[in-house]
VMD Tcl script that draws the C-alpha trace (Angstrom):
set ca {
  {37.75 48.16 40.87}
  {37.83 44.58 42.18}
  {35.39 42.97 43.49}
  {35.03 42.60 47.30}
  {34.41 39.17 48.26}
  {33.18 38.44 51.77}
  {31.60 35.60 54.17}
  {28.04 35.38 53.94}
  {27.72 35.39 58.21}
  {24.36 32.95 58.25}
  {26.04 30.56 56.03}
  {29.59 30.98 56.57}
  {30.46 30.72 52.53}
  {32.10 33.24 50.70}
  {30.42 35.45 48.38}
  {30.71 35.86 44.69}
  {31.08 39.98 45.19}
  {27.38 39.90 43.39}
  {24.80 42.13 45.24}
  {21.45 42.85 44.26}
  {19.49 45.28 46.61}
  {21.05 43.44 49.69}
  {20.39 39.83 48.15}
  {24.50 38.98 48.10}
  {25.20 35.64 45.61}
  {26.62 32.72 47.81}
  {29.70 30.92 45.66}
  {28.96 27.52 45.95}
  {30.32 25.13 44.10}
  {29.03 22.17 42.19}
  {29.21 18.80 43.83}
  {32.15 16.33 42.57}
  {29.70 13.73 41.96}
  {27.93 16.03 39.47}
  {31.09 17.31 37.91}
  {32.18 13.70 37.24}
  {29.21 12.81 35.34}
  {29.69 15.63 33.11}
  {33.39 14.67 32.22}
  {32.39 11.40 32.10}
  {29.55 12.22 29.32}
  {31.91 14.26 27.83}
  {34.37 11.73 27.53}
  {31.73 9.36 25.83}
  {30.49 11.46 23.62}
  {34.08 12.09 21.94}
  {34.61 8.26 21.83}
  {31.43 7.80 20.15}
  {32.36 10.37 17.55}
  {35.89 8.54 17.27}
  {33.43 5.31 16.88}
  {30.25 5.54 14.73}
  {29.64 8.01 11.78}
  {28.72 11.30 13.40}
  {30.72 14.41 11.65}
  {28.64 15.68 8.40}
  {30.96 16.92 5.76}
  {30.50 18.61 2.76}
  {29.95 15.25 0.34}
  {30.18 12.33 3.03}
  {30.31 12.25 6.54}
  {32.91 10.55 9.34}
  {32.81 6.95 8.92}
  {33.54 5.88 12.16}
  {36.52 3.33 13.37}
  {34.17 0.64 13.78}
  {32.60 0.73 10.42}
  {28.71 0.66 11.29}
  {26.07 2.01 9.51}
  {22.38 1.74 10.21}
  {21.84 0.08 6.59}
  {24.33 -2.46 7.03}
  {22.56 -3.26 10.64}
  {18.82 -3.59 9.04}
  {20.40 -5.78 6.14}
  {21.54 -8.27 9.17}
  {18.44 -7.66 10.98}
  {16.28 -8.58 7.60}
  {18.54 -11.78 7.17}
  {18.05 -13.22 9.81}
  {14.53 -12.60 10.36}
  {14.27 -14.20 6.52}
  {16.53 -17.13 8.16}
  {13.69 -17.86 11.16}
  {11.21 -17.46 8.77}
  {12.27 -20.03 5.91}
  {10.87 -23.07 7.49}
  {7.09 -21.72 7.39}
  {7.14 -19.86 3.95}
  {9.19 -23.04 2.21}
  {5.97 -24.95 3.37}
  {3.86 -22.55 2.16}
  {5.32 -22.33 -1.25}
  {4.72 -26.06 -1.68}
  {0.96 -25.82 -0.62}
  {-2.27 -24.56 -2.81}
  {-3.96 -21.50 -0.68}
  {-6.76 -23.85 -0.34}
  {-4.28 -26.62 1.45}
  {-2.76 -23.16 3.53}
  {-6.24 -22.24 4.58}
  {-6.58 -25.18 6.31}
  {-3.77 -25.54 8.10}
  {-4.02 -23.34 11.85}
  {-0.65 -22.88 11.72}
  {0.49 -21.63 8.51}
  {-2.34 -20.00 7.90}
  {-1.89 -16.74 10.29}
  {1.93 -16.89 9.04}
  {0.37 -16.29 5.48}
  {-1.93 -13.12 6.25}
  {0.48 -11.44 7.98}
  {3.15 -11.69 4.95}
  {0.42 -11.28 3.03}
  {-0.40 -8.11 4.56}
  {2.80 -6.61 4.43}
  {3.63 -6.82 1.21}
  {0.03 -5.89 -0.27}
  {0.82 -2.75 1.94}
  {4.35 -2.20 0.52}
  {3.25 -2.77 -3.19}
  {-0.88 -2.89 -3.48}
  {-1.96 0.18 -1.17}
  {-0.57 2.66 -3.74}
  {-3.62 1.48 -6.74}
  {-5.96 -0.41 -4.12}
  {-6.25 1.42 -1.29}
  {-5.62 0.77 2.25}
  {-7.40 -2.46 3.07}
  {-7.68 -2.86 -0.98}
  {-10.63 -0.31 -0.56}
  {-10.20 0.67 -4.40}
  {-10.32 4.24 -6.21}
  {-11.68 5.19 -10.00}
  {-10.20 2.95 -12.24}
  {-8.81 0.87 -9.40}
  {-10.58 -2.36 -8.60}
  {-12.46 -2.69 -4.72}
  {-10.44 -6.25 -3.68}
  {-13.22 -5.52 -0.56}
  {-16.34 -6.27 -2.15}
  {-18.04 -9.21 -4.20}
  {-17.55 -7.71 -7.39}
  {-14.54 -9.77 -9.39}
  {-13.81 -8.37 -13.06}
  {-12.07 -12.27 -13.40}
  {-13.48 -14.03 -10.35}
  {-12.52 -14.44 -6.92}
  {-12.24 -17.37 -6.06}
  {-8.42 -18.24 -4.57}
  {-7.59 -20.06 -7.79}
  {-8.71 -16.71 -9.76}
  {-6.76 -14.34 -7.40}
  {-3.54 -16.26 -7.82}
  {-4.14 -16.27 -11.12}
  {-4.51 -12.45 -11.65}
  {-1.80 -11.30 -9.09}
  {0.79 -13.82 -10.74}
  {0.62 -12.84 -14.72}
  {-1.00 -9.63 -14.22}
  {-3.79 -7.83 -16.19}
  {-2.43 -6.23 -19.49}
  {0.74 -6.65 -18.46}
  {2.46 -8.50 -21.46}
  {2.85 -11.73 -19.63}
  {2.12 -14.55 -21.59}
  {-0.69 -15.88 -19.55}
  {-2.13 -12.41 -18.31}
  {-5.56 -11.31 -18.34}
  {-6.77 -9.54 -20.73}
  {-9.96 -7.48 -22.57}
  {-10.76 -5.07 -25.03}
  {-13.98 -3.01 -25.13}
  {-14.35 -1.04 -28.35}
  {-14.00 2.43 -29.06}
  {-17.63 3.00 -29.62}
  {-17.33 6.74 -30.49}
  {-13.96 6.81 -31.64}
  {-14.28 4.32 -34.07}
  {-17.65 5.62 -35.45}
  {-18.77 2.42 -34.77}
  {-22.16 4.38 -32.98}
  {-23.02 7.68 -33.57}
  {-23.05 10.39 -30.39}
  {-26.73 9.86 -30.50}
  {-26.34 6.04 -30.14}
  {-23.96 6.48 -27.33}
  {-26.23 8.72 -25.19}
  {-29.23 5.74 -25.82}
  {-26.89 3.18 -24.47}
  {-25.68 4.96 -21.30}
  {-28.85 5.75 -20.20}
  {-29.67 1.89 -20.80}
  {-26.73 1.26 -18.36}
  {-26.99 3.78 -16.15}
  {-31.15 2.08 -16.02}
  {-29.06 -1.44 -15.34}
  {-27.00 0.66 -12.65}
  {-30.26 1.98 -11.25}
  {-31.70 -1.26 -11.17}
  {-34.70 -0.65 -14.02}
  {-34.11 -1.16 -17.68}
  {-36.05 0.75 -20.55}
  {-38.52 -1.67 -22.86}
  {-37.03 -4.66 -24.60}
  {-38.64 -3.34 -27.65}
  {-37.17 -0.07 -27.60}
  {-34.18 1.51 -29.80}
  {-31.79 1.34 -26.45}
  {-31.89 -2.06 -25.36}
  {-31.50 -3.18 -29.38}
  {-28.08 -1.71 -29.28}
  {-27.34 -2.94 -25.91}
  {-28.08 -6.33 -27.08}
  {-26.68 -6.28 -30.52}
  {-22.88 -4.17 -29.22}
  {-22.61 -5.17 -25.58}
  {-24.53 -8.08 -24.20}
  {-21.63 -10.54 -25.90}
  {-19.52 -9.58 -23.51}
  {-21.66 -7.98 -20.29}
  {-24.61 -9.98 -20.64}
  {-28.44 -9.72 -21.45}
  {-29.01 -8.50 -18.38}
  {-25.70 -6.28 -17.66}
  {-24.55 -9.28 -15.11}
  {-21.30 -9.29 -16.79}
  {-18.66 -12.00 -18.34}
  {-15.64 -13.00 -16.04}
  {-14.17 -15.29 -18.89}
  {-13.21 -12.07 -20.87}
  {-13.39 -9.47 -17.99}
  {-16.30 -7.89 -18.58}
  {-17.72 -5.82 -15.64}
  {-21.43 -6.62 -14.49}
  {-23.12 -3.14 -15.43}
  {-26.05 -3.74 -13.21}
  {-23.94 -3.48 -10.27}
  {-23.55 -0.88 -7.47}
  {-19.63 -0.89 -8.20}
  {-18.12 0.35 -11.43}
  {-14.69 0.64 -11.80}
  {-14.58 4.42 -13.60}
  {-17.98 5.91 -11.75}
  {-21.59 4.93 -12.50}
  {-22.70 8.70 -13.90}
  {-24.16 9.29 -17.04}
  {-20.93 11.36 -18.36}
  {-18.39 8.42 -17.38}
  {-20.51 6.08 -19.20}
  {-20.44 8.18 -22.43}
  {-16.88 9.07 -21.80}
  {-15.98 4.86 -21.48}
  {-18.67 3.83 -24.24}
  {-16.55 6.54 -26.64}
  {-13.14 6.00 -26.13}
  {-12.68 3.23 -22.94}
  {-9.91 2.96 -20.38}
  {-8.20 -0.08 -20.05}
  {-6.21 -0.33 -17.04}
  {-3.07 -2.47 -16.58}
  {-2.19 -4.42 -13.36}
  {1.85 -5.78 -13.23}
  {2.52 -9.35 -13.40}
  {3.67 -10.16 -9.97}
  {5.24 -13.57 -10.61}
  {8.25 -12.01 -12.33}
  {8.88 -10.06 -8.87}
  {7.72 -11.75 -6.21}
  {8.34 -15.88 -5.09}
  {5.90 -18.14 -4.88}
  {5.48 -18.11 -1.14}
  {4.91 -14.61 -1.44}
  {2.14 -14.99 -4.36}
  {0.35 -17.32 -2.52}
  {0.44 -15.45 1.11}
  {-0.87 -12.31 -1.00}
  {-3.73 -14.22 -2.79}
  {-5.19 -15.42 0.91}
  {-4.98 -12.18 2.05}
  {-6.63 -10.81 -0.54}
  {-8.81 -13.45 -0.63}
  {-9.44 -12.63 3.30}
  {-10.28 -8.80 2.69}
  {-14.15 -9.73 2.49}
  {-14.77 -10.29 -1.09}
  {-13.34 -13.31 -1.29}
  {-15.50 -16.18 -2.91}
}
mol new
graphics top color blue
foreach p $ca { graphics top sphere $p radius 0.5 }
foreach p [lrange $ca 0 end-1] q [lrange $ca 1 end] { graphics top cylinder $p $q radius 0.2 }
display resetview
């Protein structure tokens, strides 16, 4: 049965036949103005589709008739921020740090590269604000396994630690244990003589401990534990160490020792670069 339309008598309008416990539906109809605005969307969205890559398919998607992709923008976008950039870091690359440092406008240019690319390639060892983690050096603090000074950190990020450059820094600490070169008793005297250095107190020179400290590892960290930055020897009287400062790390790096290995960042990054990284390195708070 059809549905009766009628005049809704306050409003004049017609009804839509609906009728819900006297409450009749008034057909009114969008205004133009509206209705335009959708067609007009409408419209635009097809022409973007025509335009830009938008369609997912099963291996590609639509490429668009004008060719644009979002990589192909940022690759522009990177060039020419490189362009307005080229002026500041070609003067930086022919300066020392120490001549950067002193200049108030190059200086701020440097950090802020600096920052961003010990954030895109440092963060993942050093931590955020080269905070450190076991086995990772604290860039934060004053402790420096090879100095550091600016001349030192340049040095170190540029060939590396380990790394098989031909300049990098390197060290070897003996296997102690592994080696038989001190029995397990031996090994237990001299962690407790470090973990004594660690705690600030030291057993007797006289006693059976601080003879093998002296005779197997005060060549390289010292009489006193204060370390050896020529060969990279870590102060052991220190509040930092690099692997943890309890007794069982200490046995566990006197026995068979870690040696970590830090890439030579000369081979992948220019000199501009190097040198913005070292002063903001340098600026973290450890910096000597």
């Amino acid at each position: 049965m059809p549905t009766k339309i009628e005049k809704d008598a306050l409003s004049g309008r017609e009804t839509t036949g609906h009728d819900w416990d006297g409450i009749r539906e008034l057909n009114t109809p969008l205004p133009k103005w509206w209705l335009y605005v959708l067609y007009a969307t409408v419209v635009w969205a097809i022409a973007l589709v025509i335009l830009y890559p938008a369609i997912p398919l099963w291996w590609t998607h639509t490429a668009g008739m004008l060719g644009y992709t979002t990589r192909a923008a940022l690759d522009i976008e990177i060039k020419d921020a490189q362009a307005r950039q080229a002026p500041l870091l070609d003067k930086i690359a022919q300066l020392s740090p120490a001549e950067i440092r002193k200049d108030p406008n190059l200086l701020p240019v440097a950090l802020v590269h600096g920052r961003t690319v010990f954030a895109s390639n440092c963060t993942p060892c050093h931590g955020t604000a080269g905070s450190g983690r076991p086995g990772y050096p604290n860039l934060a603090d004053d402790v420096w396994l090879w100095g550091g000074t600016l001349d030192a950190i340049q040095q170190t990020i540029t060939h590396g630690v380990r790394s098989g450059d031909p300049q990098t820094r390197d060290s070897q600490m003996p296997n102690f244990g592994a080696d038989k070169i001190l029995t397990e008793e031996q090994i237990g005297q001299v962690a407790d003589y470090v973990w004594a250095l660690w705690r600030g107190t030291k057993p007797a020179a006289d006693s059976p401990a601080a003879a093998l400290f002296s005779d197997n590892c005060a060549m390289c960290h010292g009489a006193a534990g204060e370390g050896n930055r020529d060969v990279g020897a870590p102060p052991l009287a220190a509040a930092t160490h690099l692997y943890g400062s309890d007794r069982a790390t200490i046995i566990r790096q006197i026995t068979k020792p870690r040696h970590g290995v830090m890439p030579a960042w000369g081979a992948r990054l220019d000199t501009a670069t190097i040198k913005s990284l070292t002063l903001y390195v340098h600026s973290l708070g450890g910096g000597e």
